[in-house]
N, C-alpha and C positions, 0 to 999 in steps of 0.2 A: 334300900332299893339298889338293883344291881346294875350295869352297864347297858344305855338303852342302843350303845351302837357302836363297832366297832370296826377295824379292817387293817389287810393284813396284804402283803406283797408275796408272792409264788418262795422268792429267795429276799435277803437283804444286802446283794451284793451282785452285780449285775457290769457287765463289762459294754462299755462306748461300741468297740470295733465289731463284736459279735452277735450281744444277745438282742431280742425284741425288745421293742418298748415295754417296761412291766405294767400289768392291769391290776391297777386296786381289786381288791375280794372284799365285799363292806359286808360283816351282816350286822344283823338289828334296823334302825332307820338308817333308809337310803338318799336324805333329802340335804346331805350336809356340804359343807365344801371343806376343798381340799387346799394345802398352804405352805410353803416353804421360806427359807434364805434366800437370799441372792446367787444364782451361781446353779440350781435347777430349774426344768424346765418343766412343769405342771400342768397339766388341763385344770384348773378351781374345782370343775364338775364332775368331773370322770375319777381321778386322780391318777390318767395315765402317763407316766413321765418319757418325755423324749431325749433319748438317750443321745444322740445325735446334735441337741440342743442344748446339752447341760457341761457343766465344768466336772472332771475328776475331781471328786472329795467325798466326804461324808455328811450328810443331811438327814435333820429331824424333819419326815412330812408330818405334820397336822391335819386330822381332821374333824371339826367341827359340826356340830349339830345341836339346833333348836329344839329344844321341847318344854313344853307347858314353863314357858316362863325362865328356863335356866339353859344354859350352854354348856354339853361336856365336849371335850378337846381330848382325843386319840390318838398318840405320837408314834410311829413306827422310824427307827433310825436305817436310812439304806447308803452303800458303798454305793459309787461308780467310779468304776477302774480305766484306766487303756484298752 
């Protein structure tokens, strides 16, 4: 059985001072939530990160989804810079 859901950011590497908040892109099931470290800033639901609110570093987002009984986990690694 293949991936029932997955998602992905525009870039993986996004700067504090200039760019937008980046918007998760999910396809497959949309009903999962979203998850990190300490040190970003997340929506659970959305997975739009506030860039504004998070520390320079490097971060595994997570995310997660239910179906029939099991839980797959979808790890996308993003930069944020200065």
């Amino acid at each position: 059985m293949g991936s029932i859901s997955d998602f992905t950011y525009s870039s993986n590497s996004y700067s504090k001072s200039s760019d937008q908040n980046p918007i998760a892109i999910i396809s497959g099931l949309c009903f999962g939530t979203f998850s990190s470290s300490t040190g970003i800033s997340i929506d659970g639901a959305s997975g739009i990160i506030d860039l504004a609110n998070s520390d320079i570093g490097t971060y595994d987002v997570k995310y997660e989804v239910q179906s029939r009984g099991s839980v797959e986990t979808c790890t996308v690694t993003v930069d944020i810079n200065a």
